[in-house]
C-alpha positions in Angstrom: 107.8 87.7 139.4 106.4 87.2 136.0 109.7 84.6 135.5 108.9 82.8 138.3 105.0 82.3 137.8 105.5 81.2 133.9 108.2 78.7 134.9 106.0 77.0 137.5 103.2 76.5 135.4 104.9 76.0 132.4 106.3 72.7 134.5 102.7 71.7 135.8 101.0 72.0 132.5 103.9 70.2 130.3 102.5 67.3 129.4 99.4 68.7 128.7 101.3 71.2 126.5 103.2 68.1 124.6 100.1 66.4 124.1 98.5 69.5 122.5 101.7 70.4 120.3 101.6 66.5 119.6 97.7 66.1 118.6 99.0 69.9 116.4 101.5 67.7 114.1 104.5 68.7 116.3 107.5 66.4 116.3 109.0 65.6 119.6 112.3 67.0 117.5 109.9 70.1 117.2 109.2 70.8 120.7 112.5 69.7 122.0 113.6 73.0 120.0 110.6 75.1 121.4 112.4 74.3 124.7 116.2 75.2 123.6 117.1 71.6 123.1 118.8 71.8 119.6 122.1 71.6 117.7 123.4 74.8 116.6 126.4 75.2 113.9 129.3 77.0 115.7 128.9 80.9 115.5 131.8 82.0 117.4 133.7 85.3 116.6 130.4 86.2 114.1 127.8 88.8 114.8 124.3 86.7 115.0 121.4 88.7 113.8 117.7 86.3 114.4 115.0 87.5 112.7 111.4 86.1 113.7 108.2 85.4 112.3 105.8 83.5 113.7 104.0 82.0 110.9 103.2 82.1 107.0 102.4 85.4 106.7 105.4 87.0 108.6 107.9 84.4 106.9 106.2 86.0 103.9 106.6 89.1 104.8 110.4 89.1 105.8 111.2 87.0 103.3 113.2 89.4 101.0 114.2 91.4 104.0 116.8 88.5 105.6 117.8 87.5 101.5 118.8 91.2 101.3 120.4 90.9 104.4 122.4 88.0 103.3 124.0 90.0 100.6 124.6 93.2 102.4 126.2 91.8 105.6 127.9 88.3 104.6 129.5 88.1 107.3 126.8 88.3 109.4 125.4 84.7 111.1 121.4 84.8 110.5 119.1 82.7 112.4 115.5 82.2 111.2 112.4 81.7 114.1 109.1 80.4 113.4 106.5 79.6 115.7 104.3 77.2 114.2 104.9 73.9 112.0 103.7 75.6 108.7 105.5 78.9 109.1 108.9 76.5 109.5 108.3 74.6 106.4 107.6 77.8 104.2 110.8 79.5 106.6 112.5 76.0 105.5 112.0 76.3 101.9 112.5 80.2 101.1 115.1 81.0 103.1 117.1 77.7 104.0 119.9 78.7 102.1 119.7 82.4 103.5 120.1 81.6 107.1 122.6 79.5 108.7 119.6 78.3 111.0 116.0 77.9 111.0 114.3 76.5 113.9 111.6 77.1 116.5 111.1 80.2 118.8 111.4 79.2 122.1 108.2 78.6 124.8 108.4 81.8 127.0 109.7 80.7 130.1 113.4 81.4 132.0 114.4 78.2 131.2 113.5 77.6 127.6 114.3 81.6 127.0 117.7 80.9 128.3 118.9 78.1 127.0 117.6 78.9 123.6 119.7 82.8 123.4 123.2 81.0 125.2 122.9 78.5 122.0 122.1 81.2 119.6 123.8 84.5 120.9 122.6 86.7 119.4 123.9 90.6 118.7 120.1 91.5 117.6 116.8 90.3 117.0 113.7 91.5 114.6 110.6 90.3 115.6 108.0 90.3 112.5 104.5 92.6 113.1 103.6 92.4 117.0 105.2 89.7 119.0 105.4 90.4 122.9 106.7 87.7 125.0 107.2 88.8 128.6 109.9 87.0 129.9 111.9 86.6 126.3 112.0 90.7 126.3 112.9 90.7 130.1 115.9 88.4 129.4 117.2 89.7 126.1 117.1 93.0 127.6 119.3 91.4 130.7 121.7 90.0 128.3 121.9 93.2 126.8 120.3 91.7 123.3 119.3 94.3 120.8 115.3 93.6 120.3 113.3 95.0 117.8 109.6 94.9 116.9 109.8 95.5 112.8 106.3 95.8 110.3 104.5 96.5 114.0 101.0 96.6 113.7 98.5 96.4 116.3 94.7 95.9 115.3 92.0 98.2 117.0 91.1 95.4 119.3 94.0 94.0 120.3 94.6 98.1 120.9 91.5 98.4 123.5 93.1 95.4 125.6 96.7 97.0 125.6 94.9 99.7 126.5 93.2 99.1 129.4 96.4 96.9 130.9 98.7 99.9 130.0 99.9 99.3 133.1 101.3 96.0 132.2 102.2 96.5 128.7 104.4 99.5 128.7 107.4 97.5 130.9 107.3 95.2 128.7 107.1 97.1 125.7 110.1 99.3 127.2 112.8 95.7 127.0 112.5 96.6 122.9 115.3 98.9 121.4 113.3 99.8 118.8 109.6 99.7 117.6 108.8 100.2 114.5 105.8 100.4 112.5 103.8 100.0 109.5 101.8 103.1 109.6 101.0 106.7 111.3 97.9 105.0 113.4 100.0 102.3 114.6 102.7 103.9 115.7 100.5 106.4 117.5 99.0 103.2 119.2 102.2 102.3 120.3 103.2 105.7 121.7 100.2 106.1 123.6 100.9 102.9 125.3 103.8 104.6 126.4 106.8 103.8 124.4 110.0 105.6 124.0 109.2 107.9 121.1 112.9 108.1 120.1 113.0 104.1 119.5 109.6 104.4 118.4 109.3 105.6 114.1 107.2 104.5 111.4 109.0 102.5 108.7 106.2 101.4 106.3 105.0 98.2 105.6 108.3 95.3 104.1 104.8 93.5 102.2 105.3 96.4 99.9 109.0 96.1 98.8 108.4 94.6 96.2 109.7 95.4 92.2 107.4 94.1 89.5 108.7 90.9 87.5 110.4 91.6 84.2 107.8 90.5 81.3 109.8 88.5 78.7 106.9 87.0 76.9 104.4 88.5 74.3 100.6 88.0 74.7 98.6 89.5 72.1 95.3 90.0 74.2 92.4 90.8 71.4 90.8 92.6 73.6 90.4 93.0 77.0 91.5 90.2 80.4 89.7 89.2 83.3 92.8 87.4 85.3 91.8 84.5 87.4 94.9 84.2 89.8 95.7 81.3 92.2 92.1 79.4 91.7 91.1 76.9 94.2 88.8 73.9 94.1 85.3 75.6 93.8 86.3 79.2 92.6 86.8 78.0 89.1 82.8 78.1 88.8 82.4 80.9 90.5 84.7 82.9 87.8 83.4 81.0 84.4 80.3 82.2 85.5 81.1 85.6 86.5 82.9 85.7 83.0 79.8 84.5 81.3 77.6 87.1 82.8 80.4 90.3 82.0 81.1 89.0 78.2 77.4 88.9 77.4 77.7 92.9 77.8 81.6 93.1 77.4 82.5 91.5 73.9 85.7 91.8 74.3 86.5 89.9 77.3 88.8 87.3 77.5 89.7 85.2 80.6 93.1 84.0 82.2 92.3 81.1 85.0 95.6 80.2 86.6 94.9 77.2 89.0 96.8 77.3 92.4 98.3 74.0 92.0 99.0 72.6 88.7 97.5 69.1 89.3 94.0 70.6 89.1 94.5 71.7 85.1 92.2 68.5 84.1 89.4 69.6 86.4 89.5 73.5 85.4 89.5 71.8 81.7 86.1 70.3 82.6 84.8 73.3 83.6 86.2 75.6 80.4 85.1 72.9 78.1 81.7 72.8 79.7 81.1 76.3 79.9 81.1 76.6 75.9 83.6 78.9 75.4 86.9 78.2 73.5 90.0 77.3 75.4 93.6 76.5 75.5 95.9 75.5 77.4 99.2 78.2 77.8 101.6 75.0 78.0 100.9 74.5 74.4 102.7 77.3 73.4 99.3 79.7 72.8 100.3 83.5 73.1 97.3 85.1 70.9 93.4 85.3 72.4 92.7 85.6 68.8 91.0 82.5 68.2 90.1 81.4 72.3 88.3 83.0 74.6 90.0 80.8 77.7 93.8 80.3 78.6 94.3 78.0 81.2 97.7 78.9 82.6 99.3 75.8 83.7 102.7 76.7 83.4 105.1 77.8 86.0 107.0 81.0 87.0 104.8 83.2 84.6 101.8 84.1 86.7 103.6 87.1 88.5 104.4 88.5 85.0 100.9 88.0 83.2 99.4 90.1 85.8 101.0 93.1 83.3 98.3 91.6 80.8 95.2 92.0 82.9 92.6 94.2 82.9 91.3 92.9 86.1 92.4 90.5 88.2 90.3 88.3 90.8 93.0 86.8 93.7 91.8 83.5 94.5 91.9 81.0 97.1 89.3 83.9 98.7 85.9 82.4 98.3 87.1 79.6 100.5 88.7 78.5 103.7 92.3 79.2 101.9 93.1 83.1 103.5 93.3 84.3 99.9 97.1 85.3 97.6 99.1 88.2 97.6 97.1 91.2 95.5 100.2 93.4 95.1 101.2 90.9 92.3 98.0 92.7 90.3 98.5 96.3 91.9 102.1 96.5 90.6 101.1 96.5 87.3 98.2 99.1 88.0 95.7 96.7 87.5 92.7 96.4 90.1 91.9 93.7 92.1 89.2 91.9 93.6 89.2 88.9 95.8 86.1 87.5 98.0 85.7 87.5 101.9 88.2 84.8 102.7 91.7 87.1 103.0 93.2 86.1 106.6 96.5 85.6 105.0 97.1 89.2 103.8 94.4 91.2 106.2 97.2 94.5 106.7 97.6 94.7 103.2 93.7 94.4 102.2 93.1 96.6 104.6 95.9 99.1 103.6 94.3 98.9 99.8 90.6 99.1 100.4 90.5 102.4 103.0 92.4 103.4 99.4 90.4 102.5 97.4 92.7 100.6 95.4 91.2 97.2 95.8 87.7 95.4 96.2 87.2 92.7 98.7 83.4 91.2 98.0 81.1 88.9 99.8 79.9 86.8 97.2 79.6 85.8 93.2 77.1 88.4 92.5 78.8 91.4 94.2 81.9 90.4 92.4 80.4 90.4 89.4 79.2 93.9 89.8 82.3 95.1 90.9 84.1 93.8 87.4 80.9 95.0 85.5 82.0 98.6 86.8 85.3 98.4 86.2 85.3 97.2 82.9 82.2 100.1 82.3 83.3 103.0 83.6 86.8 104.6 82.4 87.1 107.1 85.3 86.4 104.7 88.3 89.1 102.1 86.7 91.9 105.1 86.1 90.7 106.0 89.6 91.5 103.3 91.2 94.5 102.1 89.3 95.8 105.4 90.4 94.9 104.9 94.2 97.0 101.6 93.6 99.6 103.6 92.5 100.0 105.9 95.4 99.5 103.2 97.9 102.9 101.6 96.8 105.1 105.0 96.9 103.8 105.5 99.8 104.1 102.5 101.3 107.9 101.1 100.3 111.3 102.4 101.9 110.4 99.7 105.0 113.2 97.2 103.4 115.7 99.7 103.4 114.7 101.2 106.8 115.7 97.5 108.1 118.6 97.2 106.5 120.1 101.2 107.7 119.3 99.7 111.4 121.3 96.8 111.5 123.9 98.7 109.4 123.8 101.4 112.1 124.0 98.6 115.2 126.8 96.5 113.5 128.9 100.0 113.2 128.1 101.0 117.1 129.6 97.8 117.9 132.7 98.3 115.5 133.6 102.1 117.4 132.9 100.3 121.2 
């Protein structure tokens, strides 16, 4: 019923729905593949595994999943989903050479959904976080497609509504072969909307597989750093004069501002140079804050590794419209972070590091500065939270691995049948 009711309006509202995904930036290439029309290399006699993930963040977050993937199973085909224009150009660039195909999830209707699985065929399919699509879960399950929900997560709102249409929800929840989540409270969610509680387990959260970088470079700090990571147009100001405030009662400050984009050194130049402070620029070879008080970082690869040099680190690309940068760079290393208001792009993992204390999001200049003021005062509150950073990773990794034993486990059932 649902089939039939999607595919009739999907057919009335088309070109309304071309004309929106036209006036979006989509090629008619790009919607052609949102309806199964595409080219796929030949995949017979291989097992298919498609991995999904509907934008930036998920590509993000299942990025070193599907590279590890790669390696493990090599034999495997692997097929790469986005939903949206940027997630496929980010899905395009990290893992084109991982997957033998990257292209569009399809529009949810039993004619798109169909023609899109009898090009791809696939054995399985992980869908990044929480992505329920009636009739694609109807069919795969038809087709007798292994589907999986990995990193699940579903917000307290989104929660109430599921809730309230449990009725609705738990059929469709039901086509998945597995559900997994990223934490105790989600995958409670997820039970009580009445999913299968043996499919149903918590595997952690893939944002936090990650190893910190190897440090192959020498800094000889002179005290202690305030690391500006992944500045934006705007935020430069915001941290010179945050830094201008702490060193007036912190000597020993120095400061690290590591623009987002490298075209933007001249302008953070203007901005060191006019704030009185000595400066240099880390492309010239400077290693010592003996005789600076500034580095501009405008060199590339090394950002991920000074975070081992900080002190504190503000994430930028937060006081803006940006959705803020990854703060597990900085809580690796043990070092706190703190990043203003604007943190859309990584909202599971904020919110995983500030009920842990191990992180500060603030609202504005002023609260940041007090924040930093605190951290750089008090001894016991930094070691505190460094260590709540700590414990958030250990208990947070094993999700990668977690992936990886459930295709193993799938790929072996198929083997004995």
């Amino acid at each position: 019923m649902i089939g039939f009711f999607s595919e009739v309006c999907f057919r009335l509202i088309y070109p309304l729905l071309i004309l929106l995904h036209k006036n979006g930036g989509y090629s008619d290439d790009s919607i052609n593949r949102k309806c199964g029309k595409f080219e796929t290399p030949d995949f017979s006699g291989s097992k298919v595994i498609m991995f999904h993930g509907v934008s930036v963040g998920e590509i993000n977050a299942i990025e070193k999943l599907i590279k590890t993937a790669r390696t493990t199973f090599p034999n495997v085909k692997i097929v790469v989903t986005t939903g949206t224009n940027t997630g496929q150009e980010i899905a395009l660039k990290k893992l084109g050479d991982a997957a033998d195909l990257v292209t569009y999830f399809p529009f949810d209707t039993p004619s798109c959904v169909e023609r899109f699985l009898d090009k791809i065929k696939p054995d399985m399919i992980f869908m990044a976080e929480t992505e329920i699509w009636p009739n694609f879960g109807h069919i795969c399950k038809q087709k007798g497609v292994r589907l999986f929900i990995i990193n699940g997560r579903i917000s307290d709102r989104t929660y109430g509504s599921y809730k309230k249409l449990k009725f609705f929800f738990k059929p469709l929840l039901n086509n998945y072969s597995g559900i997994f989540t990223q934490s105790t409270e989600d995958l409670n969610k997820f039970l009580s909307l009445g999913t299968n509680p043996d499919t149903t387990k918590r595997m952690n959260n893939l944002k936090f597989d990650i190893t910190a970088p190897i440090v192959d470079f020498n800094i000889e700090k002179h005290g202690r750093i305030l690391l500006a990571a992944s500045t934006h147009s705007g935020e430069d100001e915001i941290v010179i004069n945050t830094y201008k405030n702490l060193k007036e009662k912190h000597k020993d400050l120095k400061l690290i501002i590591a623009p987002r984009h490298l075209t933007r050194k001249d302008e953070v130049e203007l901005i060191a140079g006019e704030s009185g402070y000595t400066y240099d620029f880390r492309s010239n070879g400077v290693s010592s804050f003996e005789n600076i008080d500034i580095m501009i970082l405008d060199t590339m690869g090394e950002l991920g590794k000074m975070f081992s040099y900080s002190y504190v680190s503000f994430i930028g690309g937060s006081f803006n419209k940006t959705g803020g940068h990854n703060p597990l760079e900085s809580i690796i290393f043990g070092k706190p972070v703190i990043s203003g208001p604007s943190i859309h792009n990584f909202k599971d993992i904020y919110a995983i590091i500030k009920n842990a204390h191990a992180g500060f999001v603030v609202k504005n200049q002023a609260e940041f500065e007090r924040i930093a003021d605190e951290l750089l005062s008090d001894r016991d509150f930094y070691d505190r939270t460094a260590k709540e950073g700590e414990k958030v990773f250990k208990a947070q990794q094993g999700a990668l691995q977690f992936v990886i034993n459930v295709i193993r486990k799938e790929l072996q059932k198929e083997t004995s049948q």
